[in-house]
C-alpha positions in Angstrom: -3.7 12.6 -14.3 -6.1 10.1 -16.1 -5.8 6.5 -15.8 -8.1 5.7 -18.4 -8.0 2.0 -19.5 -5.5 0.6 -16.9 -6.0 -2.1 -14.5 -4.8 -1.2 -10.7 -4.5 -3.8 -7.8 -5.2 -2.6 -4.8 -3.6 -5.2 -1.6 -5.9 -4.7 1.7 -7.8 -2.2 -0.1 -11.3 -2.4 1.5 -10.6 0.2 4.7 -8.3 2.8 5.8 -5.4 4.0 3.5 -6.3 1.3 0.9 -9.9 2.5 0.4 -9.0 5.9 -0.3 -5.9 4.6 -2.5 -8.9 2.8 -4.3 -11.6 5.2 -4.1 -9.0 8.3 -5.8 -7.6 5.2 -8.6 -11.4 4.6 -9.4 -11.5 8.5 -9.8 -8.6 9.0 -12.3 -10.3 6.1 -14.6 -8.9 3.1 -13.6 -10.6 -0.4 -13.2 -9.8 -1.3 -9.8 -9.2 -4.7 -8.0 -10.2 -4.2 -4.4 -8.1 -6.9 -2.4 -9.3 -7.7 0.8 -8.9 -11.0 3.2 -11.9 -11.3 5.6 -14.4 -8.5 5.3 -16.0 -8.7 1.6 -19.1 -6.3 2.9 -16.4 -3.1 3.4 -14.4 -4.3 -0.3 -18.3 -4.6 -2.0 -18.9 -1.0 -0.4 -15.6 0.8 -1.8 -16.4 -1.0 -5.1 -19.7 0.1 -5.1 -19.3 3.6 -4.7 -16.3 3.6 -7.7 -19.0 2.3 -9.6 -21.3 4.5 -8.4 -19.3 7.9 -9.3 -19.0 6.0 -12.8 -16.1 4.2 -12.7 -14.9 0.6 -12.7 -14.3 -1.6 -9.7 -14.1 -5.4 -8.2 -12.9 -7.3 -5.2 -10.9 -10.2 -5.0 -10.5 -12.5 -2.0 -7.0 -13.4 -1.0 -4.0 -13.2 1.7 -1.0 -11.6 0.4 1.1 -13.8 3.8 -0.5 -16.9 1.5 1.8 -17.3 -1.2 0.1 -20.2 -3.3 -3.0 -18.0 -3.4 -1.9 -14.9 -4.0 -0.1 -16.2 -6.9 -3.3 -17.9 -8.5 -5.5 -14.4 -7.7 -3.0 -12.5 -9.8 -3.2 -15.2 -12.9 -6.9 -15.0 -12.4 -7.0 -11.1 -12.9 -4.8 -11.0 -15.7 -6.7 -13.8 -17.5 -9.2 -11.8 -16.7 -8.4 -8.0 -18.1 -5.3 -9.1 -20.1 -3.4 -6.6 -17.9 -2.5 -5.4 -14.8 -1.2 -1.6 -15.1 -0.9 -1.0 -10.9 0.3 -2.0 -8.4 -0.2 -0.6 -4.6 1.1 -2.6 -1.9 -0.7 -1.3 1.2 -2.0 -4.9 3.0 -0.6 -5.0 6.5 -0.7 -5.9 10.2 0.6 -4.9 13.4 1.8 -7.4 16.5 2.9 -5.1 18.5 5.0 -6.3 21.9 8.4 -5.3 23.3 11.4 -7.4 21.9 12.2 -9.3 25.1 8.7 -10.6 24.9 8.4 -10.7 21.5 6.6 -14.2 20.4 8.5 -15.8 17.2 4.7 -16.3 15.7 4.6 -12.0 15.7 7.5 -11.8 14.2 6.6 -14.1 11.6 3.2 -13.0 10.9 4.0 -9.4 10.3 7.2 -10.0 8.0 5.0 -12.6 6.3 2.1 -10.2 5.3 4.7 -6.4 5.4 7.2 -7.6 3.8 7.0 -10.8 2.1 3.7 -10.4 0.8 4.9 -7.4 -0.7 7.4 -9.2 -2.5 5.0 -11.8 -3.8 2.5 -9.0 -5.2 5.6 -7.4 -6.8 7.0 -10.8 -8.6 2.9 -11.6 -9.6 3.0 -7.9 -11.8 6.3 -8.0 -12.5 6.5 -10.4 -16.0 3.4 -8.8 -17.4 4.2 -5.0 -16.5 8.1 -5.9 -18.5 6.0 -7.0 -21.8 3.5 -4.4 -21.6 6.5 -1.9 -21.1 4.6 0.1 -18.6 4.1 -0.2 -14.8 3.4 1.9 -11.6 4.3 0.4 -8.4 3.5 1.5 -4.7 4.6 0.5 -1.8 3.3 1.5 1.4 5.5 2.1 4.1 5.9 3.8 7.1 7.2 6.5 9.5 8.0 3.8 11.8 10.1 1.9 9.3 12.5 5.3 9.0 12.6 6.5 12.4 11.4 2.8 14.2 9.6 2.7 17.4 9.3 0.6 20.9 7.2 -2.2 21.0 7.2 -2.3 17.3 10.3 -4.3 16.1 8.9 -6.6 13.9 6.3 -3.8 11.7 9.8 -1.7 11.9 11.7 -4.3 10.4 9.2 -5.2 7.8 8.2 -1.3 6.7 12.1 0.0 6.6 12.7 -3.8 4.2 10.2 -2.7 1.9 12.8 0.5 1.5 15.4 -1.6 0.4 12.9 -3.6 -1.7 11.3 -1.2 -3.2 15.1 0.5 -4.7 16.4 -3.3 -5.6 13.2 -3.6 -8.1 13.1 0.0 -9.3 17.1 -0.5 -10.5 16.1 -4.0 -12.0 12.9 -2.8 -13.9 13.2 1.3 -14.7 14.6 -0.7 -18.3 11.3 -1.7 -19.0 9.8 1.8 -18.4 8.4 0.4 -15.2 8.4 2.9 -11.8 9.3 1.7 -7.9 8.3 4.0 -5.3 6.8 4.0 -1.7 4.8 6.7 -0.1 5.8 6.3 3.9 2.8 7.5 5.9 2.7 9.4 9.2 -0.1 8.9 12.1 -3.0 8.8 10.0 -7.0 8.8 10.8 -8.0 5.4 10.6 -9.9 2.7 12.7 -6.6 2.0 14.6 -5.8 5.4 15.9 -9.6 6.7 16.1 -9.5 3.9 19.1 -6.6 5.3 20.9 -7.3 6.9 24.4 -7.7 10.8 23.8 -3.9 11.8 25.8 -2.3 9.6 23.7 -3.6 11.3 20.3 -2.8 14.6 22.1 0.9 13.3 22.4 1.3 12.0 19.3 0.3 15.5 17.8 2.7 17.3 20.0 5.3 15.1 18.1 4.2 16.4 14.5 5.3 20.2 13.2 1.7 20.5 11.4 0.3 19.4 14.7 -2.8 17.5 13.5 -3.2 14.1 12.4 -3.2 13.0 8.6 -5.9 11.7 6.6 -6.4 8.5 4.3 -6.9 10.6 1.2 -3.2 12.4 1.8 -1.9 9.4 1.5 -3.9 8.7 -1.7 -3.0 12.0 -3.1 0.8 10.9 -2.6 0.1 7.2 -4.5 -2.1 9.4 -7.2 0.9 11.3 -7.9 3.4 8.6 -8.4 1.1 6.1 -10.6 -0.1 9.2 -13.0 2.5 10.6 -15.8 3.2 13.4 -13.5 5.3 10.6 -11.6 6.6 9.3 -14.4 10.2 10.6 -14.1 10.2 9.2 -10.1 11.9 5.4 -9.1 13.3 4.3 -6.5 12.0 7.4 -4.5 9.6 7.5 -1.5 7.0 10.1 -0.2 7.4 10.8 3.6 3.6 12.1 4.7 3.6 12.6 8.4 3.4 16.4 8.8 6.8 16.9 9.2 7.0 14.1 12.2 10.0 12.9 10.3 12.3 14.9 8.0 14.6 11.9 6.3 
């Protein structure tokens, strides 16, 4: 599963799913761009210890909801390496709040950085990845955009979109040897849930058939997969990791 000499992006890449997507890319071989948006100390650590287990890493500054700049980061990387190989879209945000009190600004701001920043990432790679005639792209998902949730309309809407986004490019680029997939994580050990009140992680594990929560490396197990050649006969497919919390 080597990913010697390839270039991977990695959007929001500096904590949570995104650094162990980086951390296992840095692993296989890959150089890897860690994205982040407001915390360059946590992207300079996950690039630090790619480098460290001998492998090659960098960050890069930019917010995937900001379409100028994401746009000119991409054209800075290529000009840079002369490729880009990967592509995992993981950057996103929650705004949670009931519908009936849902703010249009929520809305907005999660559909901006979920969903249309995807898209953005995805049309950046796209041109390069159809004259190289090899790509791997990932996009992260969700349990919620499958089986949707209360108070969460607006990540629901933007997670299940990427579904239908993710299928519409993998149709329009599996000509040019290029894969479209999305891994669709469960409720996962990060900063988010390690906050949650105690009886609510004991309820949420009731829910799941494995009964525990899932880790950040499952996940990157699941994008390792679908980026290597193992993966290379998979488009237009997603990876449901959630312990059996949702069987689709």
């Amino acid at each position: 599963m080597s990913l010697q000499g390839k270039v991977a992006v990695v959007t929001g890449g500096s904590r949570g799913i995104g650094r162990a997507v980086s951390l296992r890319l840095g692993a296989m071989g890959a150089l890897v761009v860690v994205n982040y948006v407001s915390r360059p100390d946590a992207a300079e650590e996950v690039a630090a210890q790619i480098r460290a287990a001998g492998g090659q890493a960098e960050i890069c500054a930019f917010n995937v909801a900001d379409t100028a700049a994401t746009e000119e980061a991409f054209k800075k990387i290529l000009a840079d390496h002369g490729r880009i190989d990967i592509l995992v879209n993981n950057a996103g945000i929650t705004r949670d709040g009931l519908m009936v009190k849902m703010k249009e600004s929520q809305w907005d701001e999660v559909l901006d950085t979920n969903l249309k920043g995807a898209f953005t990432c995805l049309k950046a790679v796209s041109r390069t990845m159809m004259k190289q005639r090899w790509g791997r792209i990932v996009n992260i998902s969700s349990v919620i955009g499958f089986a949707g949730n209360a108070g969460q309309l607006n990540y629901a809407a933007a997670k299940a979109g990427l579904v239908g986004l993710t299928r519409s490019a993998a149709r329009e680029l599996a000509s040019r040897n290029i894969t479209v997939n999305g891994v669709a994580p469960g409720y996962i050990v990060t900063d988010m849930t390690r906050d949650l009140p105690e009886e609510i992680n004991e309820k949420i594990r009731a829910e799941i058939p494995l009964g525990l929560l899932g880790e950040p490396e499952d996940v990157a197990g699941a994008v390792a997969y679908l980026v290597s050649e193992d993966g290379r006969y998979l488009t237009g497919q997603f990876i449901h990791v959630n312990g059996g919390m949702y069987m689709g």
